[in-house]
KEKE-3310 file (N, C-alpha, C; in steps of 0.2 Angstrom, whole numbers, plus 5000, padded with zeros to 4 digits):
npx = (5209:5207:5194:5196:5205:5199:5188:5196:5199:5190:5183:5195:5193:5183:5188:5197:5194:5183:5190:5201:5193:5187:5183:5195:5196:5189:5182:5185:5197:5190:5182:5192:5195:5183:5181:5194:5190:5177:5184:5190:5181:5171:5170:5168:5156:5153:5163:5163:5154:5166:5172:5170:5154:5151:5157:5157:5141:5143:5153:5149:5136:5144:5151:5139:5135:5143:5145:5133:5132:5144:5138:5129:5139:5149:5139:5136:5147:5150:5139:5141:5153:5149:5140:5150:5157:5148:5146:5157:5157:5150:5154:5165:5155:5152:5160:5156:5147:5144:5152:5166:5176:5165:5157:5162:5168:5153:5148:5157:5157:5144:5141:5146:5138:5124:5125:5127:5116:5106:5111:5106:5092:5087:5090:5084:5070:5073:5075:5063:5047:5039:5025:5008:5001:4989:4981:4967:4962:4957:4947:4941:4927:4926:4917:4905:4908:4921:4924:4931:4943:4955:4973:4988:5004:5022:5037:5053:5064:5075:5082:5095:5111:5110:5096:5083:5076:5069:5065:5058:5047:5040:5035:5027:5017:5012:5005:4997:4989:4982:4970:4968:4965:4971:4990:5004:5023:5035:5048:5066:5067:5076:5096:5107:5110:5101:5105:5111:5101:5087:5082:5080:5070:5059:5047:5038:5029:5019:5012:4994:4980:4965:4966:4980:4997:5008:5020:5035:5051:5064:5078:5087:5086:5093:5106:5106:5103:5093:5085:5086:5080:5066:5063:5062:5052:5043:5041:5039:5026:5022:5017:5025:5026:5029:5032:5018:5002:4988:4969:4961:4945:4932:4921:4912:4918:4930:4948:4962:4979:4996:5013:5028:5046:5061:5063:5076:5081:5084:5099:5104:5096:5093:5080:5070:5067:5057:5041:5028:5017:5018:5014:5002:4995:4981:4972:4957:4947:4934:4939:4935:4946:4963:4978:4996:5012:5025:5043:5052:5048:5049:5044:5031:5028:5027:5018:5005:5005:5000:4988:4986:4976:4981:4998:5009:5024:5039:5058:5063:5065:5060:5071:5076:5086:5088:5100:5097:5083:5082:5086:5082:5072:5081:5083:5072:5053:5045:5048:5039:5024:5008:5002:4998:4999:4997:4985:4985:4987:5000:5008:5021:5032:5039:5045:5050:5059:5076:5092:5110:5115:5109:5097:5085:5078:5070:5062:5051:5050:5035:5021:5010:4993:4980:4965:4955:4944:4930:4931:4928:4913)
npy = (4729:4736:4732:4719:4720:4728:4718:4708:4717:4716:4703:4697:4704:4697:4687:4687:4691:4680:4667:4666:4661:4650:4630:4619:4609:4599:4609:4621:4625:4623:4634:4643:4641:4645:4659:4664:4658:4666:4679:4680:4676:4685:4698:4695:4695:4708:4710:4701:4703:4707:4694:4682:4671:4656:4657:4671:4671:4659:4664:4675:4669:4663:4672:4683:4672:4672:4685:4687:4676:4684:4695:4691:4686:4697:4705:4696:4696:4709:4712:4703:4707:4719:4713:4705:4718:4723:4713:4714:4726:4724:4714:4721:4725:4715:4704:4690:4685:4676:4668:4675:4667:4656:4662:4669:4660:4652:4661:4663:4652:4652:4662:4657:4647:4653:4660:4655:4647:4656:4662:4650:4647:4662:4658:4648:4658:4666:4660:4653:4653:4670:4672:4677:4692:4701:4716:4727:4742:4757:4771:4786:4791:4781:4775:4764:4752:4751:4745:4735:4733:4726:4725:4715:4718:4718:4717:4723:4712:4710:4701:4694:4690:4678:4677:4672:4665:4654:4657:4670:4664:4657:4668:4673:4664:4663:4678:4677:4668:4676:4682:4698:4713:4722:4723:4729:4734:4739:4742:4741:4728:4722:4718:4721:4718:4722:4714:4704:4700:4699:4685:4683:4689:4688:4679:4689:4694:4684:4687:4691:4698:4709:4723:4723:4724:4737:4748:4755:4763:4759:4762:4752:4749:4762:4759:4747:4751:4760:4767:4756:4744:4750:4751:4737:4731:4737:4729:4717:4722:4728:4741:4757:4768:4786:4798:4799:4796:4782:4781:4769:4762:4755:4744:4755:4766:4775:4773:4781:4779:4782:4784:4784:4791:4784:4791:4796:4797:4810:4810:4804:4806:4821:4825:4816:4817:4814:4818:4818:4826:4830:4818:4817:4827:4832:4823:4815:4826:4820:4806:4790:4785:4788:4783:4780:4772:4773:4770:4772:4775:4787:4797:4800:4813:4822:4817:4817:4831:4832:4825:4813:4797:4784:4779:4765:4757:4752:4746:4747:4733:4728:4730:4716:4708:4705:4715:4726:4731:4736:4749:4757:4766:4778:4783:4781:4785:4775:4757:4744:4739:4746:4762:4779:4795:4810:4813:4804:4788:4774:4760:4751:4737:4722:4718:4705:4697:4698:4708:4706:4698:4681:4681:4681:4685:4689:4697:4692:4688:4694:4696:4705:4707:4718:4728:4738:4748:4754:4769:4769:4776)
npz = (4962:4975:4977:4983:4992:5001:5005:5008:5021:5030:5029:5039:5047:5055:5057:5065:5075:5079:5075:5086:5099:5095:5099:5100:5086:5070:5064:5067:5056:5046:5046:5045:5031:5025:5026:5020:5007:5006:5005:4995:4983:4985:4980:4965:4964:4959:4949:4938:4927:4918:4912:4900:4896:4899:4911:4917:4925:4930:4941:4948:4955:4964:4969:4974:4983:4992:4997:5004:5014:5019:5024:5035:5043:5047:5053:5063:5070:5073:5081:5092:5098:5103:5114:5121:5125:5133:5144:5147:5156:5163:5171:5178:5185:5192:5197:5200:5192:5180:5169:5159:5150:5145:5139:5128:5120:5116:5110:5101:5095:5091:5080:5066:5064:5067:5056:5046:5045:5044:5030:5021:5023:5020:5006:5003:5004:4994:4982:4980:4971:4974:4986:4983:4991:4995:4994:5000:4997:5000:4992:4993:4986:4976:4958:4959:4948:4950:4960:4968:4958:4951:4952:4948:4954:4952:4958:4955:4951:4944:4931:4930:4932:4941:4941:4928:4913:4919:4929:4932:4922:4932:4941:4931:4929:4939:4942:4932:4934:4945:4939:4935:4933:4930:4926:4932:4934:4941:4941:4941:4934:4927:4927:4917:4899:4886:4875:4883:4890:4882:4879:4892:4898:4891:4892:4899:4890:4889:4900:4906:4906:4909:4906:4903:4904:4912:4913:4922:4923:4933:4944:4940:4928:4921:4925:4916:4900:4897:4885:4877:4884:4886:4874:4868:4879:4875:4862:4867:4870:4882:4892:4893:4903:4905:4911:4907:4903:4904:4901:4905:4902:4910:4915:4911:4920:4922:4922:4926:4922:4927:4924:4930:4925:4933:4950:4949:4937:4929:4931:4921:4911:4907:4900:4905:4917:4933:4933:4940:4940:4926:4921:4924:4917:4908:4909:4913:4922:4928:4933:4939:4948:4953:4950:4953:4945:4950:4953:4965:4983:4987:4979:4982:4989:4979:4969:4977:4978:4965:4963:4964:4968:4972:4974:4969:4972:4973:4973:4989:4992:5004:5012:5011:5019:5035:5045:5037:5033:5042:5040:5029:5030:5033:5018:5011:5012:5015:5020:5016:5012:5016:5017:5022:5014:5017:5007:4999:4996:4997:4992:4993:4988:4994:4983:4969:4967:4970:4974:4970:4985:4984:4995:5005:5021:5034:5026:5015:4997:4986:4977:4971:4974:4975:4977:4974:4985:4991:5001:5019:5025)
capx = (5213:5204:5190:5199:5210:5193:5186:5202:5202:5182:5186:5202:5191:5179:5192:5201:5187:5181:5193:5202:5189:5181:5188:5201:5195:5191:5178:5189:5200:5186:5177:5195:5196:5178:5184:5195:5185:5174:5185:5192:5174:5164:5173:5169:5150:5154:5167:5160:5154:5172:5173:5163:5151:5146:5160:5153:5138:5147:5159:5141:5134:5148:5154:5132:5132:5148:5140:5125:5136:5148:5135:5126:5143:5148:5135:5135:5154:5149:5135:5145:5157:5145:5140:5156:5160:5142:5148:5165:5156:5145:5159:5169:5154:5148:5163:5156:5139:5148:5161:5167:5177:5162:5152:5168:5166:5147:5146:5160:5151:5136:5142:5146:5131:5119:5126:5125:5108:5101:5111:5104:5085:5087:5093:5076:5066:5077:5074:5054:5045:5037:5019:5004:5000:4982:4979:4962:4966:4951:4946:4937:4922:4927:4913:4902:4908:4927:4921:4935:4946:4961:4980:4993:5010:5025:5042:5062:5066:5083:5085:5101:5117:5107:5088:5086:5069:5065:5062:5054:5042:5034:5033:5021:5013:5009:5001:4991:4983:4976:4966:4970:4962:4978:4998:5009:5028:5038:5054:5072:5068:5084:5102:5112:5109:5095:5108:5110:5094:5082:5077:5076:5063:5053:5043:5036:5025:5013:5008:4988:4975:4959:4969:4986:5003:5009:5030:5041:5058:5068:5085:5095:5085:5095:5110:5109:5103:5086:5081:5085:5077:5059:5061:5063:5047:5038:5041:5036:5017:5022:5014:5031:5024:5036:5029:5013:4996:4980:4964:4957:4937:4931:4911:4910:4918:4935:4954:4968:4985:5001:5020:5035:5052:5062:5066:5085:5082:5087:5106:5105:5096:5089:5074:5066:5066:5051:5037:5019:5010:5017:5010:4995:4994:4977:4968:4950:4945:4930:4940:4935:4952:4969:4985:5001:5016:5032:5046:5053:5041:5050:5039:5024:5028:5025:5013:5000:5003:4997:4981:4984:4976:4986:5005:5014:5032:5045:5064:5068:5066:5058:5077:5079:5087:5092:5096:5097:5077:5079:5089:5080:5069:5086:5083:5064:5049:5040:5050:5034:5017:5001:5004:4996:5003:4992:4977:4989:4988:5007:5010:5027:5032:5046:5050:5047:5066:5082:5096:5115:5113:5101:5096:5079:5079:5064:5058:5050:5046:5031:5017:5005:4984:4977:4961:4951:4937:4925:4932:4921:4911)
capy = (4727:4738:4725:4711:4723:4729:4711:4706:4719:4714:4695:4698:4707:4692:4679:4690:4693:4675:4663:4664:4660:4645:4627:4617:4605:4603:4616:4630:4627:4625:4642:4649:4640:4650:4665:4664:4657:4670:4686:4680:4677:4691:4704:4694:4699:4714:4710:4693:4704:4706:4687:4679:4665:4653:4660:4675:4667:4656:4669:4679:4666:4662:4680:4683:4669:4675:4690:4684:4674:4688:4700:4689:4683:4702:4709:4694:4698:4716:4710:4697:4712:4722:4708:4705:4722:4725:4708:4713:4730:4723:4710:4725:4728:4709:4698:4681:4685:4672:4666:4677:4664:4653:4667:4671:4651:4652:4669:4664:4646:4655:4667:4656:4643:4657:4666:4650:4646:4661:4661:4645:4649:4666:4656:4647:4659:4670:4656:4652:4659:4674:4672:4682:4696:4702:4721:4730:4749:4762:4775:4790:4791:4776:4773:4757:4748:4752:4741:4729:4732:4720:4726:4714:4720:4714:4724:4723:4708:4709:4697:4694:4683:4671:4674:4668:4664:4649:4660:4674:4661:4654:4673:4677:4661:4664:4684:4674:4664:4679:4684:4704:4718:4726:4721:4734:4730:4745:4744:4736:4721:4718:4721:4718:4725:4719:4709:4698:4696:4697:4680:4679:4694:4688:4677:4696:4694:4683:4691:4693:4702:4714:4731:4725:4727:4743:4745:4761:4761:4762:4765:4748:4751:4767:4754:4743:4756:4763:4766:4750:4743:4752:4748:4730:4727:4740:4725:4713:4722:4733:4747:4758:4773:4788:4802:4799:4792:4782:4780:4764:4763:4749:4744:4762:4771:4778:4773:4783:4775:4785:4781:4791:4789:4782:4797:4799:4797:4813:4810:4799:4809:4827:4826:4811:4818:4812:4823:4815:4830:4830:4811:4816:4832:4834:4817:4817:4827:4816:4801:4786:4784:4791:4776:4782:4770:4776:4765:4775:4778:4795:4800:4802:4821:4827:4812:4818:4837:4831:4824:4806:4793:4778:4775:4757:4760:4746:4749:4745:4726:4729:4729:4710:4704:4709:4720:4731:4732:4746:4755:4757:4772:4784:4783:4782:4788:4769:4754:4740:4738:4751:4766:4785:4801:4815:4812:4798:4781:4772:4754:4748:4731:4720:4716:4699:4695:4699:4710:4703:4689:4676:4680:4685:4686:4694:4702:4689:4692:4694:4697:4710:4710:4725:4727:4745:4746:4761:4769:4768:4783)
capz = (4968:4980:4980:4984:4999:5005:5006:5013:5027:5031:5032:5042:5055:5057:5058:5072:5082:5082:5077:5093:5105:5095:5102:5096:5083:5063:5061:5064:5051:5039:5046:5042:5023:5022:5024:5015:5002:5002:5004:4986:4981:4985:4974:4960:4962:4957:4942:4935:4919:4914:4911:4896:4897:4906:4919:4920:4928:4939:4946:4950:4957:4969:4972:4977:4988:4997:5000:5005:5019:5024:5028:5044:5049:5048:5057:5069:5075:5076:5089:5099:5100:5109:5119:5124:5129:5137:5148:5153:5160:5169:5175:5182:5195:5197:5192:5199:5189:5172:5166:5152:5144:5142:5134:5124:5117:5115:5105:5094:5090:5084:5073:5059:5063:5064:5051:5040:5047:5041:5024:5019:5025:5015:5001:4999:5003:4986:4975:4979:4967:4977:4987:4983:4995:4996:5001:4999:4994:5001:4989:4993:4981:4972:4957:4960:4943:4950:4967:4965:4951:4955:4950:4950:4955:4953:4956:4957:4949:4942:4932:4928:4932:4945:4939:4923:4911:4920:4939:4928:4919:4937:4941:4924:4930:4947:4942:4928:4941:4949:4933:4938:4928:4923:4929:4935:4932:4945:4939:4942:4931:4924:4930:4913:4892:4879:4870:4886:4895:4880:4880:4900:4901:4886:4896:4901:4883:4892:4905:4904:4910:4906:4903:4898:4907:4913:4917:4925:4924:4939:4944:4937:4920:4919:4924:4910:4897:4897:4882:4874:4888:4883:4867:4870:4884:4872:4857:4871:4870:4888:4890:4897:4905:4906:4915:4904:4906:4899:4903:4907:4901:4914:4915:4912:4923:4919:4930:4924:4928:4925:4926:4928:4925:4940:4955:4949:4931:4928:4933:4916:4907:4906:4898:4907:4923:4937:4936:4941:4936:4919:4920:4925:4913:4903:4911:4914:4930:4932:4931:4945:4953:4949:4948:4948:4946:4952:4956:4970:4986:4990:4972:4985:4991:4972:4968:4983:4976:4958:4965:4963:4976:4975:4970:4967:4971:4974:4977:4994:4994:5010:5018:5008:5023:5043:5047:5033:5034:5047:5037:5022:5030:5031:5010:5008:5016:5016:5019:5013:5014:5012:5019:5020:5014:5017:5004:4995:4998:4995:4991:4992:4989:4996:4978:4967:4964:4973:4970:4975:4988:4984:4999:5009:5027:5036:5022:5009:4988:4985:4970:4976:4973:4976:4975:4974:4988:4993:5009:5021:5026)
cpx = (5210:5197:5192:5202:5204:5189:5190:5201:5197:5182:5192:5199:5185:5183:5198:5199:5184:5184:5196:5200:5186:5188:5189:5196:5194:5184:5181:5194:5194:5181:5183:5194:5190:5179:5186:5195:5181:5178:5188:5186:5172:5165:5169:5160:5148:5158:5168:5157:5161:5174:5167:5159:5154:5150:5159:5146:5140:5150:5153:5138:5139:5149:5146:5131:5138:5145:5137:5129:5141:5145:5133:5132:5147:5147:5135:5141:5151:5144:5136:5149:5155:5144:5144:5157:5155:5146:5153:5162:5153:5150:5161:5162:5152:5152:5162:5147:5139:5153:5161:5170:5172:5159:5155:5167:5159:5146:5150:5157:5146:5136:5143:5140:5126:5121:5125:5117:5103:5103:5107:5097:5083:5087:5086:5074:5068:5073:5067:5053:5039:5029:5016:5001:4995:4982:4972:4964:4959:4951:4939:4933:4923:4919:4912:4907:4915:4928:4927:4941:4953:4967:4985:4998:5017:5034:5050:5064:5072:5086:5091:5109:5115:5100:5087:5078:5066:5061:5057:5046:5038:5030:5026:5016:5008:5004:4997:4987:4978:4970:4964:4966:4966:4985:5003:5017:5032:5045:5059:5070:5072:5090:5106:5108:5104:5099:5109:5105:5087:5078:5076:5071:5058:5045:5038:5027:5017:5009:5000:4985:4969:4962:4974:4993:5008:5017:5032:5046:5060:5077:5091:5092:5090:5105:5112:5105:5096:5083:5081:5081:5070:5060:5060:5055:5043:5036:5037:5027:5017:5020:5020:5027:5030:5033:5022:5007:4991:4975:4962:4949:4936:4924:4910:4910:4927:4941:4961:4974:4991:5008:5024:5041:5055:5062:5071:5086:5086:5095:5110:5102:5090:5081:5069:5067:5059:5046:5031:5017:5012:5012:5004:4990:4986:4971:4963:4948:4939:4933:4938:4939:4959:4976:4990:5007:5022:5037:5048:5048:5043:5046:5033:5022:5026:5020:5005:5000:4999:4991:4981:4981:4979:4993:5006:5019:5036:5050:5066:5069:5063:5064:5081:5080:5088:5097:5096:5089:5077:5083:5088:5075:5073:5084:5076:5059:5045:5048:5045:5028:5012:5002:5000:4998:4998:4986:4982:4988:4994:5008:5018:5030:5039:5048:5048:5051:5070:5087:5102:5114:5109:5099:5090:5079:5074:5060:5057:5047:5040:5026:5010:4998:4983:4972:4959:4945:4936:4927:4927:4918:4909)
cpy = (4730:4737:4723:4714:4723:4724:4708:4707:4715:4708:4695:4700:4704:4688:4684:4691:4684:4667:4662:4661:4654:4638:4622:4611:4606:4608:4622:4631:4627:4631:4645:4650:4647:4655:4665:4663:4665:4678:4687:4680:4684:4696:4703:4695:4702:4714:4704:4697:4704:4699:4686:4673:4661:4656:4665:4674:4664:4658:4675:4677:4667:4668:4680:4681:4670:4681:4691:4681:4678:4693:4698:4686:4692:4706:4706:4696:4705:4714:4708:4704:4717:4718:4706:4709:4725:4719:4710:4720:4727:4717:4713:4725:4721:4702:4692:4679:4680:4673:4669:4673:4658:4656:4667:4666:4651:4653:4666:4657:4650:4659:4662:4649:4647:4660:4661:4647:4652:4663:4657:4645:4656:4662:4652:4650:4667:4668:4654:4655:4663:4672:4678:4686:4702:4709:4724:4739:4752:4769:4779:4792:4788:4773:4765:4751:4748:4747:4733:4726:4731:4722:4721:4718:4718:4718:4721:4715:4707:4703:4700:4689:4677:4672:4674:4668:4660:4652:4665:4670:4657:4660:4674:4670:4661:4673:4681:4672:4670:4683:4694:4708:4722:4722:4726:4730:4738:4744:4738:4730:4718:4723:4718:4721:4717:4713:4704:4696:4697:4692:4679:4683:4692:4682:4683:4694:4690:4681:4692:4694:4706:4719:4730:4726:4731:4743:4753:4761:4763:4761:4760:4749:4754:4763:4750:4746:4755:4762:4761:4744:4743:4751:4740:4727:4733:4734:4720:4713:4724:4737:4751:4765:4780:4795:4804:4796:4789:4780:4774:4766:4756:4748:4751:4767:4771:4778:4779:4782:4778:4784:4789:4787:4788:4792:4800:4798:4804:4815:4807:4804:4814:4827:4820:4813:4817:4818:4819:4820:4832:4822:4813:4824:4829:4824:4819:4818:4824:4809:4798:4784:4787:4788:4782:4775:4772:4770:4765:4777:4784:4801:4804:4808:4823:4823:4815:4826:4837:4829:4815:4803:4788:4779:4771:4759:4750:4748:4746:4737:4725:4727:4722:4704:4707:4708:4724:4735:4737:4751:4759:4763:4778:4786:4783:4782:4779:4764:4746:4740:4745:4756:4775:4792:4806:4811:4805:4792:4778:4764:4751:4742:4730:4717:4708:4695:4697:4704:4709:4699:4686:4674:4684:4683:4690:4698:4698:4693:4692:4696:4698:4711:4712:4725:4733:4743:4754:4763:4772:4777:4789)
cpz = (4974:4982:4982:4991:5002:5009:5010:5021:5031:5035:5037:5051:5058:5059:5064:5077:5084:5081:5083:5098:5102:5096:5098:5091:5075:5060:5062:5059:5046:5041:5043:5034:5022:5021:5020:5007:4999:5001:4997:4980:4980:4981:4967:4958:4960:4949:4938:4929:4915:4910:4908:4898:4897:4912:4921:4925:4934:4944:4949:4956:4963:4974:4977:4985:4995:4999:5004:5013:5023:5023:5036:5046:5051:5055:5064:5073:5079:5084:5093:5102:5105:5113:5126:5127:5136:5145:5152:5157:5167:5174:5180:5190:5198:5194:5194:5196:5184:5171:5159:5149:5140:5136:5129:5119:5115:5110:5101:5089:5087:5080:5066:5060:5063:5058:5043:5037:5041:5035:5020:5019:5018:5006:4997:4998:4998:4981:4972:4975:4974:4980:4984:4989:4993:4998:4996:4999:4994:4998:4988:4985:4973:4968:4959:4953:4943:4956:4965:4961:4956:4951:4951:4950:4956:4951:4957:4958:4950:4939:4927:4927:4937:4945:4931:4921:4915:4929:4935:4927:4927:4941:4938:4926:4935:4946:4937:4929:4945:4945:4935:4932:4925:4928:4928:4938:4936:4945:4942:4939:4929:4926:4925:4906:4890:4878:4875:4888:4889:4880:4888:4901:4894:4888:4900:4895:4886:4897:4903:4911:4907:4902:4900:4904:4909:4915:4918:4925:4932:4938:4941:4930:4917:4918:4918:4904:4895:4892:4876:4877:4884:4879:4868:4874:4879:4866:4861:4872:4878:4887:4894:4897:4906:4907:4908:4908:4901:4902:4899:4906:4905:4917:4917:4914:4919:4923:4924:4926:4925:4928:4926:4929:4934:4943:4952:4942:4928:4928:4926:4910:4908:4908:4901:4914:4925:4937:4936:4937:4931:4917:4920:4920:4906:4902:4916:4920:4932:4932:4939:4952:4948:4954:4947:4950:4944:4958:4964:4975:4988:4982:4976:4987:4982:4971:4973:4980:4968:4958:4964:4972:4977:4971:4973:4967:4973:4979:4982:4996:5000:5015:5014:5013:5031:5041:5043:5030:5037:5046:5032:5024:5032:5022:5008:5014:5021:5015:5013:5016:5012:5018:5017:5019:5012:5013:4999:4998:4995:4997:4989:4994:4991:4990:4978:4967:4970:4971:4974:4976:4987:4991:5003:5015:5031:5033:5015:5004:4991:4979:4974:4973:4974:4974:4979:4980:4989:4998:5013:5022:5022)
residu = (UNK:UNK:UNK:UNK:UNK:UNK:UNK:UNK:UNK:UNK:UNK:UNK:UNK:UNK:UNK:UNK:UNK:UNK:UNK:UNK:UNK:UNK:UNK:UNK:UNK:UNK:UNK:UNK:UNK:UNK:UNK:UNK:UNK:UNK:UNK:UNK:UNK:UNK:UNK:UNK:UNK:UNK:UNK:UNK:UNK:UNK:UNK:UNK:UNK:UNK:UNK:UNK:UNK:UNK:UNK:UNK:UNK:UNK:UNK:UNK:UNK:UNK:UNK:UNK:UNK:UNK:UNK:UNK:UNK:UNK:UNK:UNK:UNK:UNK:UNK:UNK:UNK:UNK:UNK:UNK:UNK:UNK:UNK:UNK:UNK:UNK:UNK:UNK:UNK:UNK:UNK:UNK:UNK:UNK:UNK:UNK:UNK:UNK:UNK:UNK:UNK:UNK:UNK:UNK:UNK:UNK:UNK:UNK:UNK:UNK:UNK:UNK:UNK:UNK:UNK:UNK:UNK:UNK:UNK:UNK:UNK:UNK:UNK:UNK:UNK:UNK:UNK:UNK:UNK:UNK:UNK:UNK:UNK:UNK:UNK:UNK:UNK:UNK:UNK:UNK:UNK:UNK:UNK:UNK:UNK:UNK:UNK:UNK:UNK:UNK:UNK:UNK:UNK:UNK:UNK:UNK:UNK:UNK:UNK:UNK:UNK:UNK:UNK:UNK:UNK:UNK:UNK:UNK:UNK:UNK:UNK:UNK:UNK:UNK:UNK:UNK:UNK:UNK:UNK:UNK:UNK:UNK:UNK:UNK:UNK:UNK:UNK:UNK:UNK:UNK:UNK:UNK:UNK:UNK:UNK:UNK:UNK:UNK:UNK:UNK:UNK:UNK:UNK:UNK:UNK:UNK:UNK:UNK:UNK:UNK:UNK:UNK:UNK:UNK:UNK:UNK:UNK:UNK:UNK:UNK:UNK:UNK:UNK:UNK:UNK:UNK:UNK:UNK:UNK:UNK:UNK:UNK:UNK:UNK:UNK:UNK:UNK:UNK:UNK:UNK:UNK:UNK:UNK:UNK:UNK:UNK:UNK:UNK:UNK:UNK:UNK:UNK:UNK:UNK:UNK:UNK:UNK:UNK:UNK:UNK:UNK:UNK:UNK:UNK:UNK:UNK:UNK:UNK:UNK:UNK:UNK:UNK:UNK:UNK:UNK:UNK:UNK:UNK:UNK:UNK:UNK:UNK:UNK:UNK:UNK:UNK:UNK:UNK:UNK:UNK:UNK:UNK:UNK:UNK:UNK:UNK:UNK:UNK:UNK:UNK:UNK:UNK:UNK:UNK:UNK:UNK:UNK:UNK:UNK:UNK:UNK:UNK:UNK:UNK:UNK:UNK:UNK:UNK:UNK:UNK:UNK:UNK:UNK:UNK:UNK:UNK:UNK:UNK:UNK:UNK:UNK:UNK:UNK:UNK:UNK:UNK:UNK:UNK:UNK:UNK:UNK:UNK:UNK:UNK:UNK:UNK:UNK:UNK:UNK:UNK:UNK:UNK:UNK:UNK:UNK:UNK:UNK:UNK:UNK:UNK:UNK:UNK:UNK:UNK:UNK:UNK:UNK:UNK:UNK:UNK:UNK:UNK:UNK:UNK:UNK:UNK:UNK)
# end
């Protein structure tokens, strides 16, 4: 019930702020239906497992896309409201600068047209299956025979009550295509247990490559029970790293690629707490380069003390959608993209999937090539 009030009160303070000022016809009674639509939705995002199949799903679904919708209408009242209030000062010193009630009319039409606009945009670019995104990764005294060696990556799926085998399967289709030297799997894959999404994650199995498929847990893992989880993508023919390592033999020179359990695994369970430099415990000091995947990129303070050169993290979505993007470096050091930390190099992707609204907004999927190069000099 203190879902449904919360959502209530939330809805109540968009339809306060901006029904009033939108003009008489029948789009405002159906902006209000919507509210109200969604403030009885959006809870069920949340408690749509308690409900068995297929209405579990649907009530997901819907809840999601309310979500997903009263977040930019949300934010947009917030901002009209400064708008408005920005206006009326500047009124006080120069009242025949605008007409506050046109503005008042303006602002209140655009919030549920942009707020729609850029639902519906996101909403595509959720469901596409994710682009390839290209980066080169400069590695001091990287051997010749190492000159290129390609990583796919591919992170924070989630599937679960709106991704499903058949979004997964154009994913394994789309990293098969790059013909990659190994695949790196950085966590959050699934948001729900074995017994439900086994067959949506089994389309994981044929995944290929030179080295083989690499996986890290991260924090929804630990959500929907970890080490049913790793048992499961290990049956799969994954290799689940957990603050371990193995060396890679690759035209003769030698890569070491080591995982750890998510950042806050700990909270879940003890003995699987994050530590790199057990990963990297008793791996070859002449080796070519040294991999670590780590779901979290705040891993990178201990990851750069253990001697590795690159980590693969995930997690933030790259924000998913605005504005929540500029808020994602309060919680971690890198929001997306390739980044330097002291002698580390950090790769953090904006995630391959979605988590909540099927919604992406400034911050598109993607499935990330990486390719080792020599740094210059």
């Amino acid at each position: 019930m203190s879902l449904f009030l919360i959502s209530a009160l939330l809805h109540a303070y968009v339809g306060w702020r901006v029904v009033p000022d939108l003009p008489a016809g029948p789009g405002t009674p159906v902006f209000v239906t919507l509210l109200v639509a969604s403030a009885t939705l959006m809870p069920m995002a949340l408690l749509a497992r308690r409900v068995r199949q297929p209405w579990s799903d649907r009530l997901a679904w819907a809840g999601a896309l309310a979500m997903g919708l009263f977040s930019s209408l949300f934010v947009l009242t917030l901002a009209r409201d400064v708008l408005l209030l920005v206006a009326a000062l500047v009124g006080l010193a120069a009242p025949a600068a605008f007409d506050p009630s046109a503005l008042a009319l303006c602002s209140a039409v655009a919030v549920p047209l942009l707020g729609l606009a850029a639902s519906a945009w996101g909403f595509v670019n959720a469901r596409r299956t994710a682009a390839v995104v290209s980066v080169d990764v400069p590695i001091a005294g990287l051997p010749a025979a190492l000159h290129g060696f390609t990583i796919a990556q591919i992170s924070d799926i989630h599937v679960g009550p709106t991704i499903k085998r058949a979004y997964l399967g154009r994913i394994v289709a789309a990293v098969n295509a790059i013909g990659a030297d190994m695949v790196a799997v950085t966590g959050d894959l699934v948001d729900g247990s074995v017994r439900e999404l086994a067959g949506h994650v089994a389309p994981l199995a044929s995944l290929t490559s030179t080295h083989g498929t690499f996986f890290v847990t991260g924090n929804h893992e630990y959500y929907s029970g970890a080490p049913a989880w790793v048992a499961e993508l290990r049956r799969l023919g994954l290799r689940v790293l957990m603050n371990e390592h193995v060396v890679l033999q690759h035209a003769g020179a030698a890569l070491v690629v080591a995982g750890v359990t998510d950042f806050g695994a700990h909270h879940f369970d003890e003995a699987e707490r994050s530590d790199p430099q057990a990963a990297l415990a008793g791996a070859p000091v002449g080796a070519g380069a040294r991999l670590l995947l780590a779901h979290q990129p705040r891993s990178a303070e201990a990851a750069e003390r253990a001697g590795f050169q690159l980590q693969l993290s995930g997690h933030t979505h790259g924000g998913q959608f605005l504005p929540w993007n500029l808020f994602v470096r309060f919680q971690q050091p890198f929001t997306a993209g390739l980044h330097r930390w002291r002698r580390l190099w950090v790769y953090t992707s904006r995630g391959t999937g979605y988590w909540g609204p099927p919604k992406r907004f400034g911050a598109p999927s993607e499935i990330t090539r990486l390719r080792l190069v020599p740094a210059p000099g």
